[in-house]
C-alpha positions as a Markdown table, in Angstrom:
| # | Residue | x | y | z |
|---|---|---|---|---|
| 1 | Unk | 106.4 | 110.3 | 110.9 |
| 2 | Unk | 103.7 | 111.0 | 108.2 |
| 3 | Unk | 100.1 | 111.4 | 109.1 |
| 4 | Unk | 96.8 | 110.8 | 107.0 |
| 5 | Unk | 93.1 | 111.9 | 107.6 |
| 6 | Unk | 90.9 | 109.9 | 105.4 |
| 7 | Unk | 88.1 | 113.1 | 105.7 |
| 8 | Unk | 90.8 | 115.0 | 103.4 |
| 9 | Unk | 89.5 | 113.3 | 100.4 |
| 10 | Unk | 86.4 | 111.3 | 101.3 |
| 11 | Unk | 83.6 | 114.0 | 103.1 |
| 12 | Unk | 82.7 | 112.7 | 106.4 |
| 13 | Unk | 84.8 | 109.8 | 107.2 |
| 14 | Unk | 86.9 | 110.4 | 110.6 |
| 15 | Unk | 89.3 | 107.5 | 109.6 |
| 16 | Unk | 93.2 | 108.7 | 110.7 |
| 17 | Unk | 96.3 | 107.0 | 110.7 |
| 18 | Unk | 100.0 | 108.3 | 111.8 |
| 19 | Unk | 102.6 | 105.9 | 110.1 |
| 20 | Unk | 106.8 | 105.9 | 109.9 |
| 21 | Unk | 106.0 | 106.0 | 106.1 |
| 22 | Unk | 104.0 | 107.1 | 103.2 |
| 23 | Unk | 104.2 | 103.4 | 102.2 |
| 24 | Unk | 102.6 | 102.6 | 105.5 |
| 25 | Unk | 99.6 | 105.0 | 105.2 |
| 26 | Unk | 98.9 | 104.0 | 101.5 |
| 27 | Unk | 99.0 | 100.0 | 102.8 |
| 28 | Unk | 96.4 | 100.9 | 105.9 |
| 29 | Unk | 94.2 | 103.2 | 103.6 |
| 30 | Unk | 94.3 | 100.8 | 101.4 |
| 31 | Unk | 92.5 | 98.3 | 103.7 |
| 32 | Unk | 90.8 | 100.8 | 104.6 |
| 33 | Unk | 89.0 | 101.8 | 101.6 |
| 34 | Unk | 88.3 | 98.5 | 101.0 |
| 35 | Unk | 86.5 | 97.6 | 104.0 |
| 36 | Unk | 84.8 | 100.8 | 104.7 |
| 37 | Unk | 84.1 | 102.3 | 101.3 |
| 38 | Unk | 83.8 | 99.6 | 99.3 |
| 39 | Unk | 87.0 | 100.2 | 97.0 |
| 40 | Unk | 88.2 | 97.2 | 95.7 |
| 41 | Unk | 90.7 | 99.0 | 93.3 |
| 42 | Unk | 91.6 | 102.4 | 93.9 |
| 43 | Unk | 91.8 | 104.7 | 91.1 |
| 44 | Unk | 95.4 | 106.5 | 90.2 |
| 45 | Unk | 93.4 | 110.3 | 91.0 |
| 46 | Unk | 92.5 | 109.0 | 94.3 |
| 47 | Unk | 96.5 | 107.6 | 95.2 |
| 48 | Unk | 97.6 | 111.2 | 93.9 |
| 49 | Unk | 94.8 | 112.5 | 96.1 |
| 50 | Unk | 96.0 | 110.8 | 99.5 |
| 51 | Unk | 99.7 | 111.1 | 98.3 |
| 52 | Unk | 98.6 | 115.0 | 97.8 |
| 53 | Unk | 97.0 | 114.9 | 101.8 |
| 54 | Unk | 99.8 | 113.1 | 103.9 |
| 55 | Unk | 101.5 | 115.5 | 106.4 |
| 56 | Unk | 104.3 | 115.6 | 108.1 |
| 57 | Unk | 103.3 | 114.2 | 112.0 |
């Protein structure tokens, strides 16, 4: 299991997710930042950033 907090990269937000995959986190943040920051497109330094955050669960 791997586990993503999105608070680790974007200040404030309490947005977490615990997934059977890193593919699986990068799909739901992905949704995520669309809908609840307004990312359309996300930028290869902020992949490398949530990569850089997921965890071991």
């Amino acid at each position: 299991m791997k586990a993503f907090a999105c608070g680790d990269v974007v200040p404030g937000c309490d947005a977490r997710w615990v997934c059977s995959s890193e593919d699986e986190i990068l799909a739901s943040v992905g949704a995520h930042a669309a809908s609840a920051h307004g990312l359309t497109d996300l930028p290869p330094d902020l992949v490398g950033a949530v990569r850089s955050s997921i965890v071991a669960a």
